[in-house]
C-alpha positions as CSV (number, residue, x, y, z in Angstrom):
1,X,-16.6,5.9,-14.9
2,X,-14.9,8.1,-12.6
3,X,-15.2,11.8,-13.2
4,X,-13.9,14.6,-10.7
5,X,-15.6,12.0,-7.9
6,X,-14.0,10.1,-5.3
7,X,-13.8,6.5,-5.4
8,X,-12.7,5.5,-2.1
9,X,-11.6,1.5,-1.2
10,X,-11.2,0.0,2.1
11,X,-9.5,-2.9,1.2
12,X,-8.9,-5.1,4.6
13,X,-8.4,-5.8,8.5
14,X,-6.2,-8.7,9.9
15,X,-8.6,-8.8,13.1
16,X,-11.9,-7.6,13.9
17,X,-11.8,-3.6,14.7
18,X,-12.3,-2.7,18.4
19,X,-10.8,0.2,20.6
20,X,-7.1,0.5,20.6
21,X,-5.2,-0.1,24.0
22,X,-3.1,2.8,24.2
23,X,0.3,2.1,25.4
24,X,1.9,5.7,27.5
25,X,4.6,5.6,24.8
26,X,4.6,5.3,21.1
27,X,3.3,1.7,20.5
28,X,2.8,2.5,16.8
29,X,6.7,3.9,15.9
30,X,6.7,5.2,12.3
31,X,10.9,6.1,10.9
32,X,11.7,7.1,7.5
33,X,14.1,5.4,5.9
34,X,15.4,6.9,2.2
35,X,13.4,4.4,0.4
36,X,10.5,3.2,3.1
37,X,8.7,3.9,6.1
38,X,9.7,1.4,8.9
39,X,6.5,0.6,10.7
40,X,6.5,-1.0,14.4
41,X,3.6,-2.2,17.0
42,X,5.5,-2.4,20.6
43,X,9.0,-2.2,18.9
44,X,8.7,-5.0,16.8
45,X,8.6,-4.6,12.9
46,X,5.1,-5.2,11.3
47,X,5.6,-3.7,7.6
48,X,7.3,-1.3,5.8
49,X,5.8,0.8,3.3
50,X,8.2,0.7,0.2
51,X,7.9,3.3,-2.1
52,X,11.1,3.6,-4.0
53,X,12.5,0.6,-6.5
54,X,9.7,-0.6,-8.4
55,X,6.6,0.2,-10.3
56,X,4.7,0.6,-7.8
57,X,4.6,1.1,-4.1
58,X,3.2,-1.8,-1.8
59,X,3.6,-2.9,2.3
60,X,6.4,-5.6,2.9
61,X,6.8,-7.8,4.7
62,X,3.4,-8.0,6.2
63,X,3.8,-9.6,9.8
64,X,1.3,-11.3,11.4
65,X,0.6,-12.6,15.1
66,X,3.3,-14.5,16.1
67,X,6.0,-13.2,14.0
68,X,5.0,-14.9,10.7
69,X,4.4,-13.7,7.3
70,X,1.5,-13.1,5.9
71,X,2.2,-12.6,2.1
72,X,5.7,-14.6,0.0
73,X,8.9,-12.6,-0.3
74,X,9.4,-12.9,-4.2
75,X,10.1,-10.9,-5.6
76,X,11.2,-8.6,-2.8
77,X,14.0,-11.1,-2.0
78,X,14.7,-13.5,-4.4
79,X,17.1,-16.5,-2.4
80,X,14.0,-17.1,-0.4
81,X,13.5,-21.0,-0.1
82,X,10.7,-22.9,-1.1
83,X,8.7,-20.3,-3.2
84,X,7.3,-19.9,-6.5
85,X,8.8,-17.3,-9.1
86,X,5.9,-16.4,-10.7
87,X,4.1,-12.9,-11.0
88,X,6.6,-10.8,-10.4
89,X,4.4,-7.9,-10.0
90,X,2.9,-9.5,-6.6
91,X,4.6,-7.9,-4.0
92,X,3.4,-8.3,-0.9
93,X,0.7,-5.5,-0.3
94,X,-0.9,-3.1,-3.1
95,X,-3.4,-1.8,-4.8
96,X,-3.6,-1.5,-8.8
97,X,-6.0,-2.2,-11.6
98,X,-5.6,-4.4,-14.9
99,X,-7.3,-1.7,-17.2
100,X,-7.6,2.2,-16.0
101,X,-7.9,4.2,-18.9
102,X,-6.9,1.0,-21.2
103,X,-3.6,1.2,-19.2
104,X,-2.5,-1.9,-17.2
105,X,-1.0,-0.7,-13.8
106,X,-1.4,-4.1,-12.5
107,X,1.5,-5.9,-14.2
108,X,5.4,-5.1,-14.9
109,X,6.7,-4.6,-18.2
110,X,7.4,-1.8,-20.8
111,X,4.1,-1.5,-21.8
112,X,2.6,-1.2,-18.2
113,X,1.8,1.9,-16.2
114,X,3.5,2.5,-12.8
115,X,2.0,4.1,-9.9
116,X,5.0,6.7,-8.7
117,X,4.9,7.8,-5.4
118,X,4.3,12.1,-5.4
119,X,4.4,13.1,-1.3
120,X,3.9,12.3,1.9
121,X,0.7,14.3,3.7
122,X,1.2,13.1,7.1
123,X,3.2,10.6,8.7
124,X,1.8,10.3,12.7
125,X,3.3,7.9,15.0
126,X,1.3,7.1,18.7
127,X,1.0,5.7,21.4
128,X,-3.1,4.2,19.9
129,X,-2.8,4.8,16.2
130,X,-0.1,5.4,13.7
131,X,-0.8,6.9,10.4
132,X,0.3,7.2,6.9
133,X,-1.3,9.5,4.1
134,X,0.6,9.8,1.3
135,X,-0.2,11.2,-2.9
136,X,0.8,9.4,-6.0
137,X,0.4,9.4,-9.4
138,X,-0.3,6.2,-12.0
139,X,1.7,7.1,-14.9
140,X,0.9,5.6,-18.6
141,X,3.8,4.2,-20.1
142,X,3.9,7.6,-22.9
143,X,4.4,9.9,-19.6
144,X,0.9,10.6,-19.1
145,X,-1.1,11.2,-15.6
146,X,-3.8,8.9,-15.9
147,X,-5.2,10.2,-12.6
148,X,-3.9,10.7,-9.3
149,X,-4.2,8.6,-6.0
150,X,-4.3,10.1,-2.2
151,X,-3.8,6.4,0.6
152,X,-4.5,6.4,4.3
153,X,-2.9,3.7,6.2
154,X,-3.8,3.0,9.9
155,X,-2.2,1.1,12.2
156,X,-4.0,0.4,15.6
157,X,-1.7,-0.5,18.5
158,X,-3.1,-4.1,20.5
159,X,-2.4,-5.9,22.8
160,X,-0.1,-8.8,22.3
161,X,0.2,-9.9,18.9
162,X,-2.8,-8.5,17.3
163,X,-2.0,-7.1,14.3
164,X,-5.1,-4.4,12.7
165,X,-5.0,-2.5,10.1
166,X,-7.8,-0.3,7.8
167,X,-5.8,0.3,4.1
168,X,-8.1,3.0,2.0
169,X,-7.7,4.7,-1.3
170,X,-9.2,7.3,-3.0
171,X,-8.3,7.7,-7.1
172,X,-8.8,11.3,-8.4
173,X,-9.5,11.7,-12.1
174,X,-7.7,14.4,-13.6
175,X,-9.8,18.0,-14.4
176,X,-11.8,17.9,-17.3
177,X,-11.0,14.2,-17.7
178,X,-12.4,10.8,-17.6
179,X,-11.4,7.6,-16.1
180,X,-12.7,4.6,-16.8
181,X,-11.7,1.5,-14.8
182,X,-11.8,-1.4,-17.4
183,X,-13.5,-4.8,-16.8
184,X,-10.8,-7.2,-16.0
185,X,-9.5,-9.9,-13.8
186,X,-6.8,-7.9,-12.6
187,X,-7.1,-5.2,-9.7
C-alpha cells in the first residue's frame, strides 16, 4: 500500500555505471519535437521519449552499441519485417502495472487506464549528462486520478558506442488516498 510515500524504481542500465567522459560540446543533445523528445549521444539518435499518441508514454526506439535495436518496433511501426503482432501495449520502453487501484494501466483497451503525460520539470542537455524529469498522471478509465507519477531519465555521454542509462520513478498517491498495487503478472 502506498500512502502519501514515495515509491521510487530504478528500473535498468545497458552497461555498468562509471564516470562519464565529458565531451567540450553537448554530447548528450536533448530537442523537442511536438510529440517527443529527440535524444542523441555524439549526434547520433539513441531514443526518443514519446509522449503523445498512445496510452501511455514509453522510449523508442532504444539503440544500442553498434546502431542496433534493442526492443521490436510493433507496434510503433507496423510494416516492420519479420516481427510478431502480439501485445500491442509493448512499446518499446515503459513502465505500468497490471492492477493499481484494481485498474489495469498495463494493457490497451476501453477498460484500461492510461498514464497521460502532465509536464515537463526539466529537460537538460550536456556535454556529461542529459536529463529528463517529467509529471504524469495514470488516469482510470471513469476519468479518475488514480495517483500521479514524477520520471527521471539520465543519459550518460561514453565513449564510443556505450550506451548507459538510469530510468527512475516515483508514484505519488493522491491526498487522503490509498493506492494499492495489486498482485499480478503484469508490471
Amino acid at each position: 500500500m502506498l500512502r502519501k510515500a514515495l515509491l521510487s524504481i530504478l528500473v535498468c542500465c545497458f552497461a555498468s555505471f562509471v564516470q562519464p567522459v565529458a565531451r567540450g560540446a553537448d554530447a548528450v543533445t536533448i530537442t523537442e519535437q511536438p510529440d517527443s523528445l529527440r535524444i542523441e549521444i555524439n549526434g547520433k539518435l539513441f531514443t526518443e521519449y514519446c509522449f503523445v499518441g498512445a496510452p501511455h508514454v514509453y522510449f523508442y526506439p532504444l539503440i544500442g552499441p553498434g546502431g542496433v535495436h534493442m526492443t521490436r518496433h510493433f507496434p510503433m511501426k507496423t510494416d516492420a519485417p519479420n516481427e510478431d503482432r502480439d501485445h500491442q501495449h509493448h512499446r518499446s520502453l515503459w513502465f505500468s502495472h497490471g492492477a493499481v487501484n484494481g485498474v489495469d494501466f498495463w494493457s490497451e483497451g476501453s477498460k484500461a487506464g492510461k498514464i497521460v503525460h502532465d509536464k515537463f520539470l526539466e529537460i537538460k542537455s550536456g556535454e556529461a549528462v542529459g536529463l529528463i524529469r517529467s509529471a504524469d498522471k495514470w488516469i482510470a478509465p471513469s476519468g479518475e486520478v488514480i495517483c500521479t507519477d514524477e520520471r527521471t531519465f539520465r543519459v550518460y555521454a561514453r565513449p564510443g558506442a556505450e550506451r548507459v542509462f538510469d530510468f527512475e520513478i516515483t508514484l505519488k498517491a493522491p491526498a487522503e488516498k490509498d493506492v494499492v498495487l495489486g498482485d499480478t503478472r503484469d508490471g
